[in-house]
N, C-alpha and C positions, 0 to 999 in steps of 0.2 A: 228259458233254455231253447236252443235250435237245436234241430236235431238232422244232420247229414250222412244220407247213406251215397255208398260210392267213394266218400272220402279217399280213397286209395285213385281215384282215377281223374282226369284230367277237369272235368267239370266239377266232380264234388270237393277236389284238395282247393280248387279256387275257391267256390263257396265259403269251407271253411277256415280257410286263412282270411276273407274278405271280412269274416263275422269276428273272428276272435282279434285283427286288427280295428274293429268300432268297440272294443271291448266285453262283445256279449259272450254268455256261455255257452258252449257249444260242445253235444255230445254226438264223436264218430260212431259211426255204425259200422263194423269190418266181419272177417270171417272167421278170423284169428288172433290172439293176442298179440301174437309176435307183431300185426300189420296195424296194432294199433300203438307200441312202443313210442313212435316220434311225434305221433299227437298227444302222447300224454307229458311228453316232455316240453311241448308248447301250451300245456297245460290246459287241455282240452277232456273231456270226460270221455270214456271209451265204454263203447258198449258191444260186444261179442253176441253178433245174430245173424241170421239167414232168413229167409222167408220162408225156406222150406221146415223151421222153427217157428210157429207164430205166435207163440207163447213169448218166445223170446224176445222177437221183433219188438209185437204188442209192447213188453215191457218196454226195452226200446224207444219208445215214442211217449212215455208217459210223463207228463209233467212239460210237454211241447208246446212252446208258444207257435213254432212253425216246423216244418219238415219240407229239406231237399229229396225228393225221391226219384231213384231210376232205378230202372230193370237193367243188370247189366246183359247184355246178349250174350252166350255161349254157345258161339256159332257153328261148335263140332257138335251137339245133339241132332240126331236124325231127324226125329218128329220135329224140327227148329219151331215153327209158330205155334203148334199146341203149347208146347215146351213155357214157352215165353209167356202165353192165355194163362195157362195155370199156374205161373210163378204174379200174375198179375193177380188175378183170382187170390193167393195167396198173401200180396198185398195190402188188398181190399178187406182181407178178415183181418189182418193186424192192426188196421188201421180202425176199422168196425170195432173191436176189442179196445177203443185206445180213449183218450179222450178227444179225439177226432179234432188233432189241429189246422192251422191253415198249412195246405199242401202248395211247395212249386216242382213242378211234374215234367220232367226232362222226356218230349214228345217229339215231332219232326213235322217238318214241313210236307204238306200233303196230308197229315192227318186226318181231316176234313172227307180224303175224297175213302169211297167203299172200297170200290177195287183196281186193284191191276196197278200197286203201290212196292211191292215185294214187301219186304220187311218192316215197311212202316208200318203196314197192316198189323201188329204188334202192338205198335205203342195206341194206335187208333182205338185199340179194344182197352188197352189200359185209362185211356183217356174217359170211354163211356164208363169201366168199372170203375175207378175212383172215385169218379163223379158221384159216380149212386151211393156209397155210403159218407161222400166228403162232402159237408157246408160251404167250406170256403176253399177253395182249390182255383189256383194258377198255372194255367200252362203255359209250358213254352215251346214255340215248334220254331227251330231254327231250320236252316238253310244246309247246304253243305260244307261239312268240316274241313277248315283248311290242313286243319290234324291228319285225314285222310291221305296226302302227299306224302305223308312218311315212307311208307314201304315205296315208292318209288325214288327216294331222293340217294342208293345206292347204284340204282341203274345210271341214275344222271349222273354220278359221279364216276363209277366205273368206265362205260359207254359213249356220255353225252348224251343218252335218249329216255325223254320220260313215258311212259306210256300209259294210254288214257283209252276212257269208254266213251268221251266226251266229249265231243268235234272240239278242234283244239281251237278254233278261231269264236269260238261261243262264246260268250261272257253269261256267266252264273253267279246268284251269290252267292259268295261263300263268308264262312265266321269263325274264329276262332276261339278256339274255346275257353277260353280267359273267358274274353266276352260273351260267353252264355254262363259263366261261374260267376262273373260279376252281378249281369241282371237279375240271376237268382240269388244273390244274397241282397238285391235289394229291395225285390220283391218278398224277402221273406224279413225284411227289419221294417216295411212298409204296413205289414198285415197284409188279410185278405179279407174278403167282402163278398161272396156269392160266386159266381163261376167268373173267369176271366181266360182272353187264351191272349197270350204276346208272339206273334212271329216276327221270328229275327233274324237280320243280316249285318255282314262288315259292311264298314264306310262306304265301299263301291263293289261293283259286281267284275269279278276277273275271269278270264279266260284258261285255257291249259295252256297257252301259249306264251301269256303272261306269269303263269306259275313256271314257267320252262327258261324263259329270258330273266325271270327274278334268280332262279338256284342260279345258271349260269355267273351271273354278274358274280353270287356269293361266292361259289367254287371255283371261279379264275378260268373259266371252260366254256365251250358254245355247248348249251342242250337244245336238244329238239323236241317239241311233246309229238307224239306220235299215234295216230289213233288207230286203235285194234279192234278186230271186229269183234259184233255180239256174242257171235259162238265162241270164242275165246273166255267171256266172262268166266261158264262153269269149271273149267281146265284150272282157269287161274287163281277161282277164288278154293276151289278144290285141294291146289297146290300149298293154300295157306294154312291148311287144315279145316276147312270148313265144311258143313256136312253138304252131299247133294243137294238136300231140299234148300239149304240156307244160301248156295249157290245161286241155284234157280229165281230163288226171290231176289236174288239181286242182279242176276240176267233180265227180269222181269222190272226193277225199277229202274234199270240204265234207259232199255228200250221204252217205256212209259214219257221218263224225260227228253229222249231223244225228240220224242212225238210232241213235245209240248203239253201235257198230258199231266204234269205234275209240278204244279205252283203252289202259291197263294192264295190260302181262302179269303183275303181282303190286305192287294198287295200296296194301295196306298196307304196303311196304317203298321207299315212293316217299321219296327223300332232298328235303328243302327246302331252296331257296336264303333271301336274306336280302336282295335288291334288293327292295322296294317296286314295284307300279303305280306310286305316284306319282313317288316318283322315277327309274325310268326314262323315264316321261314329260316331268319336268323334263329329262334327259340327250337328250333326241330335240329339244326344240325350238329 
């Protein structure tokens, strides 16, 4: 039995379609009944938990030959990264309570460094607490989600302008997240073995400028990526409903990258996915 939580979101619905297409059994982890309905009708085992239940979770996990695990972020909490610490924290007892399977650990690029990360600072704590009560645990710290482009891709359509933290003429990796639902389903039909950490990127590193002449071609339109300043981050990301502080950390990871300041902990052993820009872009719109 796998056991996938997040199932409802981009990386863990891939996971678990990846797994229950090799034939294995695979039980979702959701919050609600209702959001586990269509997994059960692909015939998938559902399991009703939260972390903030560790009883439940724990149960959740029993009889696990592997587990996809993420935190998902709940970016309107004020306190945002205690918040996250002790939904990890929480976690770690479900998992301490469980028969302690091999874990793959949905983490980010940067993980590695202490500070001055915004928000990864997050999964980096989740990384050291798993660790501590899990044997065999697989991380993954991918790169920048091409997923991210969403909420811009109505400005590009509206406007023709996409707008970015990002100097537009920069090439970044970015990956989609298929391709991080894929590697984790197959590092969890691989087993585990002692700690491993996988950092991951798409086939090539793209630019905002390359994301902006990709939508264009699709939407029959000239876009421009357009870069906005730092002090813009909190405004903006404020405007999406997000709290202050979870703002601020991510004012704080733009400008970090900006700096060069946030890679790879070891970027000649970076695995590549096989999603396209463009076609992730066709799958967004």
């Amino acid at each position: 039995m796998f056991v996938v939580v997040g199932a409802t979101g981009h990386t863990g619905s891939t996971v678990a379609e990846t797994l229950l297409r090799h034939g294995r059994p695979v039980r979702v982890v959701v919050r609600s009944a209702d959001k586990g309905v269509a997994w059960k009708a692909k015939r998938a085992d559902v399991a009703v938990a939260t972390y903030q239940d560790v009883k439940a979770m724990a149960k959740a996990f029993e009889g696990a030959r592997g587990v996809y695990l993420l935190v998902p972020p709940s970016y309107q909490v004020p306190a945002w990264l205690d918040e996250q610490r002790r939904t990890m924290d929480l976690a770690a007892e479900a998992l301490a309570a469980s028969d302690k399977p091999h874990v793959v650990f949905l983490s980010s690029i940067g993980a590695h460094i202490a500070e001055g990360t915004g928000p990864i600072r997050a999964v980096r704590y989740g990384e050291q607490r798993l660790s501590a009560v899990v044997q065999n645990m697989t991380i993954l710290r991918p790169c920048y989600f091409m997923d991210n482009w969403v909420p811009g891709i109505g400005l590009a359509k509206a406007h023709g302008v996409l707008p970015t933290f990002i100097e537009p003429s920069a090439k970044i990796p970015m990956i989609s997240t298929q391709d991080i639902g894929r590697v984790a389903a197959e590092q969890l039909l691989a087993g585990g073995a002692g700690k491993k950490v996988l950092e991951l990127a798409g086939p090539e590193d793209y630019s905002p400028d390359q994301v902006a002449e990709l939508l264009g071609e699709l939407l029959g339109k000239t876009v421009t990526a357009r870069l906005e300043p730092f002090s813009a981050v909190v405004p903006t990301f404020t405007s999406f409903g997000f709290s202050n502080e979870a703002a601020r950390l991510f004012e704080e990871m733009y400008t970090s990258f900006a700096k060069g300041a946030i890679g790879y902990e070891r970027p000649r052993e970076v695995v590549r996915g096989s999603v396209t820009l463009r076609e992730a872009l066709r799958n967004m719109m």
